[in-house]
C-alpha positions in Angstrom: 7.7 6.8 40.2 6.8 7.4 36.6 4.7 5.3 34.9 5.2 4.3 30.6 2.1 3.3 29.0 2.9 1.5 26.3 0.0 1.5 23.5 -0.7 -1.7 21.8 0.5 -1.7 18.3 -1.1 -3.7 15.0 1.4 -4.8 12.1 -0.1 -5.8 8.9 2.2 -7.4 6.0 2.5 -6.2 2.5 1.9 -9.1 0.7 -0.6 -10.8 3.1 -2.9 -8.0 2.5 -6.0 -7.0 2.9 -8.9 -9.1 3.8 -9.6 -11.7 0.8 -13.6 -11.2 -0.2 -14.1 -14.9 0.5 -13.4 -13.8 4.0 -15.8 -11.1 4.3 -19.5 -11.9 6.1 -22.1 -10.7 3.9 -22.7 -6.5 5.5 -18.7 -6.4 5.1 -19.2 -7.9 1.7 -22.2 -5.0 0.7 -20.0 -2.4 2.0 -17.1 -3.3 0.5 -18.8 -3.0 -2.7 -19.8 0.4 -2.2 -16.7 1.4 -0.8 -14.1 -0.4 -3.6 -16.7 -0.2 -6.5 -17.3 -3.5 -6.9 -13.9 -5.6 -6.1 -15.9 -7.9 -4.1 -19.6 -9.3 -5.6 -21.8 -11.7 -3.9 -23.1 -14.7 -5.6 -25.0 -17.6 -4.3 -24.9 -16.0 -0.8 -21.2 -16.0 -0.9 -18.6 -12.8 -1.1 -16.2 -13.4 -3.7 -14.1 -12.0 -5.3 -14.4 -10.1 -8.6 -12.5 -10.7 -11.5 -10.4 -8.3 -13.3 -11.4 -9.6 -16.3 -14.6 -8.7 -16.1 -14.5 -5.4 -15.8 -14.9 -2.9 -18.8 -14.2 0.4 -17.5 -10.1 1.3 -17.7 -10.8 3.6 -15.0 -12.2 1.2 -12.6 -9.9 -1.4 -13.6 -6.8 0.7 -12.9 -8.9 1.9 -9.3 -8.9 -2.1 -8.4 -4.9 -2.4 -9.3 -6.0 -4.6 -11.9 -3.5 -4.4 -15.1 -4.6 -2.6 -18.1 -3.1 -3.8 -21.5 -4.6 -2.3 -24.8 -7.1 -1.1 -23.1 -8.8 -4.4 -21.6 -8.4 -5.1 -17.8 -6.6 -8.1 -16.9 -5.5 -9.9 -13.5 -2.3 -8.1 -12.1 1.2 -8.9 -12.9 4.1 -8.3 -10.8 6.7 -6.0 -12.2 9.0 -9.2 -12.7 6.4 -11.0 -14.6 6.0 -7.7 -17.3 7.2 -7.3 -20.9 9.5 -4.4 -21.6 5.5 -3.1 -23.4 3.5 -3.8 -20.8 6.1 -2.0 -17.8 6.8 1.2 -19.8 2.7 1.1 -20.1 1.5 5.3 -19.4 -0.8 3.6 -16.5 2.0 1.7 -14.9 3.4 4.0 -12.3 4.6 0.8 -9.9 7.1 -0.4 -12.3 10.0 0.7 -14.2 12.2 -1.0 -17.4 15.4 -1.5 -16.8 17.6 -1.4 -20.2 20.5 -2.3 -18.9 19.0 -5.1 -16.9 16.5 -5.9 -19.7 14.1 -6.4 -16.8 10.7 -4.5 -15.4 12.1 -3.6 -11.4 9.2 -2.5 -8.5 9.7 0.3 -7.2 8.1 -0.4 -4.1 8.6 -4.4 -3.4 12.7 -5.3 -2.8 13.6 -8.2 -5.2 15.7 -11.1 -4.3 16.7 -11.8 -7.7 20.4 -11.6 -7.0 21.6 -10.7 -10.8 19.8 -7.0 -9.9 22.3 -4.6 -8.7 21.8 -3.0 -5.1 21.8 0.6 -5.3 25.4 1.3 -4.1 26.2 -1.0 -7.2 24.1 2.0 -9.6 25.4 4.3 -11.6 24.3 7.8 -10.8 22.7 7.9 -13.9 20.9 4.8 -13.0 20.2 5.8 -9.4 16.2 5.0 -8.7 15.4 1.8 -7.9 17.9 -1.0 -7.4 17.8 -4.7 -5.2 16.6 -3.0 -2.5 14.2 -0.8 -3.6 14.4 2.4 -3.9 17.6 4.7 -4.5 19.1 8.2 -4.5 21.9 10.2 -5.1 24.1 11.1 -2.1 27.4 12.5 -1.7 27.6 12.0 -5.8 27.2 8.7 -4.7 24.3 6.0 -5.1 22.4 4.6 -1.5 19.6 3.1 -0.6 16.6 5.6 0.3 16.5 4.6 4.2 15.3 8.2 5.6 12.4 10.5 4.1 14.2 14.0 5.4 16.8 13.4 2.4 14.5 13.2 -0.2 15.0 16.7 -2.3 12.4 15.3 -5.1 8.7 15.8 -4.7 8.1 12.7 -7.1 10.5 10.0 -5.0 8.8 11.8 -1.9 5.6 10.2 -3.3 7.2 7.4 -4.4 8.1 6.5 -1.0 4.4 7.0 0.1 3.2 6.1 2.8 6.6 5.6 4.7 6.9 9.1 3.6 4.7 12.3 3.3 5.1 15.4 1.7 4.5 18.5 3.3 2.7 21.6 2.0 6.4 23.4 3.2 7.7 21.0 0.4 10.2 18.9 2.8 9.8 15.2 3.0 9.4 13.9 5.9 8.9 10.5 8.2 5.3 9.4 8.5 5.7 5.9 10.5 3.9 6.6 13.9 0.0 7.1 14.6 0.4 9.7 16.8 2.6 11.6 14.3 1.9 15.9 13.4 0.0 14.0 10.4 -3.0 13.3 12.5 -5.7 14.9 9.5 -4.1 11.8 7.4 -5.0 9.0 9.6 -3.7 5.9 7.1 -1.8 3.2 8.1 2.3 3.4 8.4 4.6 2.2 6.6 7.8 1.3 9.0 10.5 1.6 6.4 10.6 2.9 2.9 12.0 -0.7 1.2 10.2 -2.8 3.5 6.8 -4.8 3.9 5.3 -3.9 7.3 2.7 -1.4 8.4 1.1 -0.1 11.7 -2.4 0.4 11.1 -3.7 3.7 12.9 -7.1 4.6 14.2 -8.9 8.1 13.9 -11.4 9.1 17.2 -14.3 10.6 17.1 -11.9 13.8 18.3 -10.1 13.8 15.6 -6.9 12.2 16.7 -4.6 9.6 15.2 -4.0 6.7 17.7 -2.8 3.2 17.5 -5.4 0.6 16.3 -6.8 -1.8 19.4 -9.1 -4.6 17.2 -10.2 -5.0 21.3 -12.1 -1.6 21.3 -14.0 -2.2 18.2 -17.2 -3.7 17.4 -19.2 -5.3 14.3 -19.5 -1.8 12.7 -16.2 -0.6 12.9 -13.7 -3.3 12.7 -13.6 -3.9 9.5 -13.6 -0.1 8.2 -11.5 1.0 10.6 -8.8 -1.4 10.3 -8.3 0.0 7.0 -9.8 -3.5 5.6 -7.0 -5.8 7.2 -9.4 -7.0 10.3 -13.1 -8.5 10.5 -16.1 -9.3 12.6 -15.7 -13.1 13.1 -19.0 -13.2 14.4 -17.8 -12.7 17.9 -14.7 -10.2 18.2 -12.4 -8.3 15.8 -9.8 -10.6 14.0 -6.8 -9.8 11.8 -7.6 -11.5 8.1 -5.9 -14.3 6.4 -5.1 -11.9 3.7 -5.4 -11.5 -0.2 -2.3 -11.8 -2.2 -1.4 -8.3 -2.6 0.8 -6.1 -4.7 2.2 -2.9 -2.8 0.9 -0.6 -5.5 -3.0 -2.3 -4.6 -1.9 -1.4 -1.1 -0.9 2.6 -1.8 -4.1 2.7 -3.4 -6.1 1.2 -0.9 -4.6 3.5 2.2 -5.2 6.6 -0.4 -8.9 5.4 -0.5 -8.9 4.8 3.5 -7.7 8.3 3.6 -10.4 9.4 1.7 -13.3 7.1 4.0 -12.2 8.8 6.9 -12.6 11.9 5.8 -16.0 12.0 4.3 
């Protein structure tokens, strides 16, 4: 008889986020530092967290997903919260202006406002992001992006990052399991291209992508290798409370794990 193992799987949320710096003990705190240049500081013993406001350099602020307005660093705005200025901003590839709407839309966070068209509702000269999320142009038609293999753009390809990848062939294609053909890019999943949920992956020491276990790591690795959504409690691996997040602070964040793991 034929046995299935099933592997255990780890789901993070969007907007839950990574570990807050509060939560952090004071080795994750020091490494974070290093790693995030400088989100988290600690003072009086404590990690906290660091304020977009005082930071001076554009570059890092834009690095921390801070918002940059006249060239100060402030603390991050959703796209709903943004001027018609601040969400056509040359830095502010999350967000787009809507004219017709006469409202700043996500490209990567689904809005409930109900007054937003959904994307079959689009024009298919307004055909990019809609209720749902993303959009594009099918059948001279206007749908919701649901499947990476249609994607004929390079640019909503890397829109839809990291539900998404583009290949070096130039096709677009799925990207939501560990164990994927994409095992040099070990980075967490993204299960759906308009959606909140991600299955974080785990590189070996071999080289291969597998499902993260928080059971198999230890003080060292848990926090690192969980892509910075678990910690060392003191006794085991445990998932974080979470730091209000926007999903462009997450892209950035899994393009910087990418990066860790490959150094």
């Amino acid at each position: 008889m034929a046995t299935t193992i099933v592997l255990s799987q780890e789901f993070v949320t969007f907007h839950k986020g990574v570990c807050g710096c509060e939560e952090l003990n004071e080795k994750e705190c020091e490494a974070e530092s290093d790693w995030m240049q400088g989100r988290c500081n600690i003072e009086k013993g404590k990690c906290v967290t660091r304020k977009c406001e005082n930071i001076n350099n554009i570059n890092l602020c834009i690095y921390l997903g801070c918002f940059v307005k006249k060239n100060k660093c402030y603390k991050p705005k959703r796209c709903s919260e943004q001027t018609e200025d601040e969400c056509s901003e040359l830095f502010n590839r999350d967000c787009a202006y809507d004219s017709s709407q006469k409202k700043c839309l996500s490209f990567t966070e689904p809005s409930s406002d109900e007054s937003i068209p959904k994307c079959a509702e689009r024009s298919v000269d307004d055909c990019y992001v809609a209720r749902e999320g993303l959009c594009y142009v099918k059948d001279g038609k206007c749908q919701e992006l649901t499947t990476c293999e249609e994607v004929k753009l390079d640019a909503l390809c890397f829109k839809a990052y990291p539900a998404c990848f583009m290949q070096p062939t130039i096709s677009c294609d799925t990207n939501h399991k560990c164990e994927s053909i994409f095992s040099t890019r070990c980075v967490p999943r993204k299960q759906k291209i308009n959606g909140d949920q991600f299955l974080l992956c785990r590189e070996q020491e071999d080289g291969k992508c597998v499902n993260f276990d928080p059971t198999q790591e230890n003080e060292e690795t848990c926090y690192q290798k969980s892509e910075l959504f678990y910690h060392w409690d003191g006794k085991s691996c445990v998932k974080c409370k979470g730091w209000q997040i926007s999903a462009q602070k997450i892209t950035i964040f899994i393009f910087i794990a990418l990066i860790l793991n490959h150094i």
